[in-house]
N, C-alpha and C positions, 0 to 999 in steps of 0.2 A: 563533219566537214564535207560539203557537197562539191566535189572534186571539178565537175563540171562549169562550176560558177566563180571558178580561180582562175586567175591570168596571172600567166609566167611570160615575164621580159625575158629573152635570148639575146647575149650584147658579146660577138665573138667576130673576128674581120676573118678568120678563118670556117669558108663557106662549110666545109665538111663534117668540122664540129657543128656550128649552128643546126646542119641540116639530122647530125646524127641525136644531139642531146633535146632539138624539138620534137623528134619520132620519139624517144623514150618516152619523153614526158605526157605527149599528146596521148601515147597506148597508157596510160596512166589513167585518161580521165582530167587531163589538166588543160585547159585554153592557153595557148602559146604565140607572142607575137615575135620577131626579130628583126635584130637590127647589127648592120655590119661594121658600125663606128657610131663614134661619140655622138654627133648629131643628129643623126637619126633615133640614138635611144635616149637623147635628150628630148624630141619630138613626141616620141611614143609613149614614153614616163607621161609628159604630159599630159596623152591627149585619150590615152588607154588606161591609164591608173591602174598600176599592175597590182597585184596582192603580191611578187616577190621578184627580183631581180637577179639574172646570174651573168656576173659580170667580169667579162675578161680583163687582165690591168695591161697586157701590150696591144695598143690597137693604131693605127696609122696616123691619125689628126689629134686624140689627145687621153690619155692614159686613164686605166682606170680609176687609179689612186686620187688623181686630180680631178675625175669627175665624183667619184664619191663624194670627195671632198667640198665640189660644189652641190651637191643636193643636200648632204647633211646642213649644211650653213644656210638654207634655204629656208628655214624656221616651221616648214610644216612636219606634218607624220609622215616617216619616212620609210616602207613598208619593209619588208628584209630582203638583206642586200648579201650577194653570197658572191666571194670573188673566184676566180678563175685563173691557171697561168699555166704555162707550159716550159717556164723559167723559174719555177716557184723559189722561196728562198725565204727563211727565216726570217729575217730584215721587214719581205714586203706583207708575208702574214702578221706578225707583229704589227705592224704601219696600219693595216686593213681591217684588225682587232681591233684598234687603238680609236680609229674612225669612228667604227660604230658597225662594222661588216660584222653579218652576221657567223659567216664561216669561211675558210679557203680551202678549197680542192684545187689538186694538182695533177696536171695533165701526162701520161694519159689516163681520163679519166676511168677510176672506179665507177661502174656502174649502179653496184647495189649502193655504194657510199653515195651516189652522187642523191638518187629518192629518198635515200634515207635523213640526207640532212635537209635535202629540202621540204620534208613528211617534219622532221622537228621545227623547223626554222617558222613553217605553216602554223605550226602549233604554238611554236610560241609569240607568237605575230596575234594568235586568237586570246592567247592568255594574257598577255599585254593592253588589248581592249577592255576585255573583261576587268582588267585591274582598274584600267582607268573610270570606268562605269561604278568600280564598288570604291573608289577614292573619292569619288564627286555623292556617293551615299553617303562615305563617312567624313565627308566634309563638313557633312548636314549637325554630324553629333561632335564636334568637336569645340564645337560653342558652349564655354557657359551656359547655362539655363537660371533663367532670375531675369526678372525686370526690375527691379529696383534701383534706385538709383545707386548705393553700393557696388552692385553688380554693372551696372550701365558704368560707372566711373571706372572703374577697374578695366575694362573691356574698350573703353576708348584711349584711355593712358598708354596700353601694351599696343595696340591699334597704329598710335601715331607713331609709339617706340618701335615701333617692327619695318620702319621705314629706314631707319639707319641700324648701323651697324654696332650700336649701342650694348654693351656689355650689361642684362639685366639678372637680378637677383630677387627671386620672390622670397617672401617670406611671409610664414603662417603657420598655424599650428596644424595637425597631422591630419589627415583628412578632407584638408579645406581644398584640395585638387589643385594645388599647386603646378600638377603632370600637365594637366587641362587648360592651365592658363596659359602654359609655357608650348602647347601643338595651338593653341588658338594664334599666339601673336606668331609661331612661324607660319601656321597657315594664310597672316595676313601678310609675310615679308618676301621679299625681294628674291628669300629664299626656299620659300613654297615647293619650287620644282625640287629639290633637294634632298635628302633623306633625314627625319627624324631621330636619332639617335638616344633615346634613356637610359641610366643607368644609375642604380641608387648604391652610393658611393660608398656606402658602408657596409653593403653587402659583399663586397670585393676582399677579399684575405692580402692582408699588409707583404706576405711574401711572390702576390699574382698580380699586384700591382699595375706596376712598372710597364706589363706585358699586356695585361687590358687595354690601358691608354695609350701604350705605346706602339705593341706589334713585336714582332720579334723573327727574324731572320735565322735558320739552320738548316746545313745538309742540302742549300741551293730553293729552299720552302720559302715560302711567308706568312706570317699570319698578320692580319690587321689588324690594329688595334680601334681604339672607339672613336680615335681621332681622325683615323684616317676613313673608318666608314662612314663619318659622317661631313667629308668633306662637300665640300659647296651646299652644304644643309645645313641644321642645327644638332648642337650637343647639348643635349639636358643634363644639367650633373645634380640628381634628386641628393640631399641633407648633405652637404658639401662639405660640413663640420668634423664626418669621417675618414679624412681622406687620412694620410700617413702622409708624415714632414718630406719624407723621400721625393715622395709623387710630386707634395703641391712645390717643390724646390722645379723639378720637372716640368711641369705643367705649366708654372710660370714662367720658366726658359721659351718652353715651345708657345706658348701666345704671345709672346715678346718679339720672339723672329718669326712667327709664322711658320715655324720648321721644324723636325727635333730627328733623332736616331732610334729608328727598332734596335731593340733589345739584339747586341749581336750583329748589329747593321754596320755600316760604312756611311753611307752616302745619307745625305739628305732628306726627308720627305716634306713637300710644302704642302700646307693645306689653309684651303679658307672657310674657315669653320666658325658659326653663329656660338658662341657659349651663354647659354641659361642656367645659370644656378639658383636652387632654392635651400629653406633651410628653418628648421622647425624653431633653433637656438640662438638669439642674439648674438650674431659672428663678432660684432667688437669686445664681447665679452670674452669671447675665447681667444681673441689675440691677444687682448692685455693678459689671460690667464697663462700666454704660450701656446696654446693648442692648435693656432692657427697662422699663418704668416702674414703678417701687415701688407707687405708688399703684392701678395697674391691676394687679399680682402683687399687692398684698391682696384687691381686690376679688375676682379667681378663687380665690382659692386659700384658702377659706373653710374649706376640708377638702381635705386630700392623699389622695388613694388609690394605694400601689403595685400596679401591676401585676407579678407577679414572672415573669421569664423562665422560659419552658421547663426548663429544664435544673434551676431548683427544685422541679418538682412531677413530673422525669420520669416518675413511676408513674402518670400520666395519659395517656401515648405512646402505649401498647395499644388504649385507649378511642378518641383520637383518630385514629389511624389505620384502626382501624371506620369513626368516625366518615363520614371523607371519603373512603374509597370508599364508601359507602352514598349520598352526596351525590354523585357524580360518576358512580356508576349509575342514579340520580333522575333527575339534572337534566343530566345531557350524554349520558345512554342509553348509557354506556360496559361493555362487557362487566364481570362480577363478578370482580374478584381477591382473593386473601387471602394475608396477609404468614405467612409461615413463625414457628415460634418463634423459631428460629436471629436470623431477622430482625427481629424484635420485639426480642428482647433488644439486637441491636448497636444497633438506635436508641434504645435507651432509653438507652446509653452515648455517644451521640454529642453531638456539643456544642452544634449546635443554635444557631448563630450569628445567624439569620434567626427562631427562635421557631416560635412556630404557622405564619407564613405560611409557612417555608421545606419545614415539613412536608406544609401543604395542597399547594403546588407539586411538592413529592417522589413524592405519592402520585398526580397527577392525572398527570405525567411517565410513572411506572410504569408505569397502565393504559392511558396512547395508544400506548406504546410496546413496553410487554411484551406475550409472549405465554404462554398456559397460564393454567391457576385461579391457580397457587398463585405468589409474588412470594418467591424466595429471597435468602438472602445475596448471593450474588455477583452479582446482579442491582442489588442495592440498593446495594453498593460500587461498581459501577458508575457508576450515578444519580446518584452523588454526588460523581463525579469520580476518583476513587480505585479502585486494583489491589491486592492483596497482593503481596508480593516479598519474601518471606526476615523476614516479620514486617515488613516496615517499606512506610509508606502511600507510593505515587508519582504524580506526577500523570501523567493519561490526557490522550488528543489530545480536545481539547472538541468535542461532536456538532456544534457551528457550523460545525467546518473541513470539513465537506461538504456546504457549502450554499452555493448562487451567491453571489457577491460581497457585492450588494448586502445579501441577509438577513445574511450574515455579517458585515459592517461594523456593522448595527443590533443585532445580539446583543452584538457586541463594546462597540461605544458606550454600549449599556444594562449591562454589567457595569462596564466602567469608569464609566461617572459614578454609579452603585451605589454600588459601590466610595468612591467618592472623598465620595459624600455621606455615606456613613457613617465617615468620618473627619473630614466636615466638621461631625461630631454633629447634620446634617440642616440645617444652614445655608446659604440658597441663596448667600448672601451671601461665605459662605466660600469656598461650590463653587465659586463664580463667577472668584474670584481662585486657588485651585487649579489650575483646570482651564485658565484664560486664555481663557472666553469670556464675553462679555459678558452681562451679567444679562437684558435681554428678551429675546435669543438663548437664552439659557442654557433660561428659563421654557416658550420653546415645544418647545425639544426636549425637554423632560422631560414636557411632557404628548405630545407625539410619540410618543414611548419606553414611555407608559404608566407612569411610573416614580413612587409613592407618594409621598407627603413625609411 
């Protein structure tokens, strides 16, 4: 950060401050303009384009709080804004936080505090850009990948649905990036600027509930829940089929009012919050079985979207295995490979059990593993467990059986409860009784494991 090439606004009606916090900042290395009231640093904002603002809230013609107030609303970027007062008071730091002010110091001023927040505020003004620079990269990959027309329909249905404030529910079997459908249509909605919010619903333990979604209030603390961070964004709720009767009683209270209570709270919290649910299980099947509330399955499922498995738009295989080596020489620096015809064509026949994910795993597999440019057939039957023999497919010894005990018991463990949850149609509840281990048990080995729901 070239200290030099930084302009600091000075916004203070008292000459003595102005003259004494522009000598610090100047012996600093910092370009310094100022101004003795509101008009004049409405001018210079202008017409200097400061990189940070230090701005006092009592000033003669109009307050600082109220001009913040008009810049924020001004709908550009709005560099950091650090307030100032020699009447400071709880009340106006709050108000000034609330704005969007980067800090408050109180008069008279600390010296080293004063550099020091203006040295963060610098910084995080730089980290800020940078964000925005690598949000408009990962804008790039947020998109579906498929030209097909499967793919093309699917991508304009969520498109036009991401205009309204329409209640959608993907469904599709596990792997088919459900995640990815559901950041594509908020990245085309209303609620873009917003935050993101995932969370796969049946990873959450039936006794932490409440306090995930909720928040929960102690000892004068808060903590947020998933509803409240993802307010004026979207909340993705991954296999929704998991939640617990408790929650979705909850859940559907608080989309109803728009409002609900932290765990522990009093008061209120409103929130306008996008919900996306997916869900791997026929949800009307689990309502008539009981497992899921009628009343909370209309409120989601305002509009069905399928997501169609791999194996329906295979002429999309080619593209997506580009795809993810291109991304896996980006983003893990892995040498360049590229799949043969030979090879292309068998995967575009194969059946593709696991979807997209089983393919991104296939291809990241290939390049830690394989050697040479080019990724041929008998490499790739390999990869996938399978020999040729006289025409007929045989299973191979699994690359785990040469690996110390321990790795190999967690490879093992991570195929079997795999395995077994996707017979349990992703029901931890089933797994739980499948497998004969108890459900908080069960919950922490799966996030152990790493293992999706």
């Amino acid at each position: 950060m070239d200290r030099q090439k930084i302009k600091i606004l000075v916004v203070d009606d008292e000459p003595d401050i102005r003259r004494l916090v522009s000598e610090i900042l100047e012996d600093e290395g910092y370009q310094v303009t100022m101004a003795e009231n509101a008009s004049q640093a409405r001018h210079l904002k202008t017409d200097g384009q400061p990189d940070l603002v230090l701005l006092d809230i009592w000033m003669p013609d109009t307050d600082g709080i109220t001009l913040l107030k008009e810049w924020v609303g001004e709908k550009t970027h709005l560099c950091p804004v650090i307030m100032m007062s020699g009447h400071g008071s709880v009340e106006a730091a709050v108000e000034a936080t609330r704005l969007g002010a980067y800090d408050f110091l109180e008069k008279p001023l600390s010296l080293a505090r004063l550099l020091l927040v203006v040295e963060r505020a610098l910084e995080a003004s730089t980290l800020q850009w940078e964000n925005v620079g690598l949000k408009l990269q990962f804008s790039k990959n947020i998109e579906p990948v498929g030209k097909s027309a499967t793919v093309a329909r699917t991508k304009d249905q969520l498109k036009r649905l991401a205009q309204h404030d329409t209640r959608v529910l993907l469904v599709g079997e596990p792997g088919v990036g459900k995640e990815l459908y559901a950041r594509y249509m908020h990245h085309n909605s209303l609620h873009r600027e917003g935050p993101f919010i995932s969370v796969a619903v049946g990873s959450i333990a039936p006794e932490n509930s409440a306090i995930e979604f909720f928040g929960k209030e102690w000892a004068g603390k808060i903590y947020q829940g998933l509803l409240e961070r993802a307010n004026r964004g979207t909340l993705f709720l991954g296999e929704i089929s998991g939640m617990d009767q408790e929650t979705q009683l909850r859940l559907l209270s608080a989309l109803e009012s728009r409002s609900f209570l932290r765990v522990g709270g009093s008061e209120a919290v409103q929130v306008d919050v996008r919900i996306v649910s997916a869900t791997r299980l026929p949800l009307d099947e689990e309502v008539k079985s009981g497992h899921f509330r009628q009343d909370l399955y209309y409120l989601l499922n305002e509009v069905a979207i399928t997501i169609e498995p791999l194996r329906n738009h295979s002429e999309d295989i080619p593209l997506l295995l580009s795809f993810y080596v291109d991304y896996f020489v980006n983003h893990e620096k892995l040498p360049f490979r590229r799949f043969s015809m030979s090879a292309q064509n068998f995967l575009r026949n194969y059946g593709w059990r696991g979807n997209v994910r089983e393919l991104k795993n296939l291809v990241q597999r290939l390049m830690i593993l394989g050697v040479g440019e080019d990724i041929e057939l008998d490499e790739v039957k390999s990869a996938l467990g399978a020999v040729a023999s006289d025409g007929l497919a045989a299973q191979a010894i699994p690359n785990f059986f040469n690996l110390p005990l321990k790795d190999a018991r967690d490879h093992f463990e991570k195929a079997y409860l795999e395995y077994h949850l996707e017979c349990a149609g992703g029901s931890v509840a089933k797994l739980s009784v499948a497998v004969g281990i108890e459900r908080t048990h069960l919950y922490r080995k799966l996030h152990a494991l790493n293992i999706k729901l």
